[in-house]
N, C-alpha and C positions, 0 to 999 in steps of 0.2 A: 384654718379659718377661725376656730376658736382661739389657737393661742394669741392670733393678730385681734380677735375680740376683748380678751383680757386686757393687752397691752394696751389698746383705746382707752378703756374705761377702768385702769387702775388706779388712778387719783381720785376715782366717786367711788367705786369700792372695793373691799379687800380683796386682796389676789384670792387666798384662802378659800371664800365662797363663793366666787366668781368658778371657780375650779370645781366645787362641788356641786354645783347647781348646772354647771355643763357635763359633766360628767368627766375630767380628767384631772389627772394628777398633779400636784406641783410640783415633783421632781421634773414631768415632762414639760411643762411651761416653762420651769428654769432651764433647763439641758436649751430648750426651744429659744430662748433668752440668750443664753450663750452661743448660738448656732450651733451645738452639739446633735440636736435632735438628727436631722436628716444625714449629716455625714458620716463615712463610715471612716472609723480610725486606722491610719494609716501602721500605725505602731501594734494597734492591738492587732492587725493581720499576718504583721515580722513577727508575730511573738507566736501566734497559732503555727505561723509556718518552723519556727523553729521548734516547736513543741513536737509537731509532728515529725520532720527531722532527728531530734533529738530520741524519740520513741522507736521508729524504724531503725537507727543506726545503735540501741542499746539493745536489742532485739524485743522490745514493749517489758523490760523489765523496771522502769524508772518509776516508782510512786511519786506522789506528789513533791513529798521532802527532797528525793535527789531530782526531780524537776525543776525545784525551788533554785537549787545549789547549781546547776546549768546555769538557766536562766540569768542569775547573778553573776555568775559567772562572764556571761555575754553581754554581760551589760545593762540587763534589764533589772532594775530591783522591784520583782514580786514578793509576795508574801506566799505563805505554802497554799492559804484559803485562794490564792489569786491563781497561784498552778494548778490549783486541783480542779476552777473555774474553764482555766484551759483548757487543761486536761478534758474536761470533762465536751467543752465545747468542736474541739477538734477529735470529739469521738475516739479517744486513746485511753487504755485503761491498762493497767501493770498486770502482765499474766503472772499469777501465782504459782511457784514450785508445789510441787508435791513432793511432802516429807516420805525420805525414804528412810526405813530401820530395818537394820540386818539382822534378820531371824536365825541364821542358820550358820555354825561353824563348821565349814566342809574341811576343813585346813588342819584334823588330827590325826591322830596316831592308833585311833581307835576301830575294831573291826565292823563294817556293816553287816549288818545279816539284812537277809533273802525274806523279802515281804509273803509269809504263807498264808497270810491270811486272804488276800487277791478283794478284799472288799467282801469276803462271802461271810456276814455275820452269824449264817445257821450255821450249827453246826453236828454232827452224830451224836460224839459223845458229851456228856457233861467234864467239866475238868479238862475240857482240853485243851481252849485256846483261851489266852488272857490279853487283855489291853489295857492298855493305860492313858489315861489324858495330861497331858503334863503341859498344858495352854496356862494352867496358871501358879507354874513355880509346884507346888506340891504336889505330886502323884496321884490321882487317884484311880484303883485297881477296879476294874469291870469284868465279870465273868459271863460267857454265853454260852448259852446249853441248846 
C-alpha cells in the first residue's frame, strides 16, 4: 500500500522523503520496484539446501572459507561474507576440535615405583615423605611433616 503510494506520487516528490515520512526504507521500495520484495528466491533456497547438505555430509566441520570453496565449486560464486550469511541462516555452525597434547611418555625403559603416598599428605614422622611438582619444567621440592 505504501510502496504503490510512492510510486503514484514520485514525480511531485522525492522517493527519499516520501520513505521517511511513511516510515520505510528505500532499499525496500526498490527491491518492491524490481518485484524482489515479496518473492522468495529460488537460488537462494538451492544454495541453503546445499549448505545444509554440504555440512551434514562433512560431518559440520566446514567454516565459512571451505563453504566458500564448495559452493564455488558447484557453481555458485559466493563470497566467504555470503557463506557465512548461509551458514548462519541454515542454522549450521563448524564444530570445533578440541586440542589435544600428549602429557605423558608411557613408551620407556624406565622403572615405576609404587604410589606410597595413597594421597595421605599427614604424615608421623618428619623427613619422611617428599614430593615434587614438576607441572612447570623445574622441580620444586615439598616436605610434609
Amino acid at each position: 500500500m505504501k510502496y504503490s503510494f510512492i510510486t503514484r506520487h514520485k514525480n511531485a516528490y522525492p522517493t527519499s522523503l516520501q520513505c521517511q515520512v511513511l516510515g520505510v526504507s528505500r532499499n525496500g521500495y526498490y527491491q518492491y520496484q524490481r518485484g524482489l520484495g515479496n518473492r522468495p528466491d529460488p537460488i537462494h533456497q538451492e544454495m541453503l539446501e546445499w549448505v545444509e547438505d554440504i555440512a551434514k555430509s562433512s560431518g559440520y566441520t566446514y567454516g565459512s572459507r571451505r563453504m566458500k570453496k564448495a559452493l564455488n565449486a558447484l557453481g555458485y560464486p559466493v563470497s566467504r561474507n555470503k557463506a557465512r550469511k548461509l551458514m548462519r541462516e541454515a542454522n549450521v555452525q563448524a564444530r570445533q576440535r578440541r586440542k589435544y597434547k600428549v602429557t605423558t611418555n608411557s613408551n620407556h625403559q624406565q622403572p615405576v615405583f609404587d604410589n606410597l603416598l595413597k594421597r595421605e599428605f599427614s604424615v608421623a614422622q618428619p623427613d619422611h615423605v617428599y614430593a615434587a611438582d614438576v607441572t612447570y619444567g623445574a622441580p620444586n621440592l615439598r616436605r610434609y611433616h
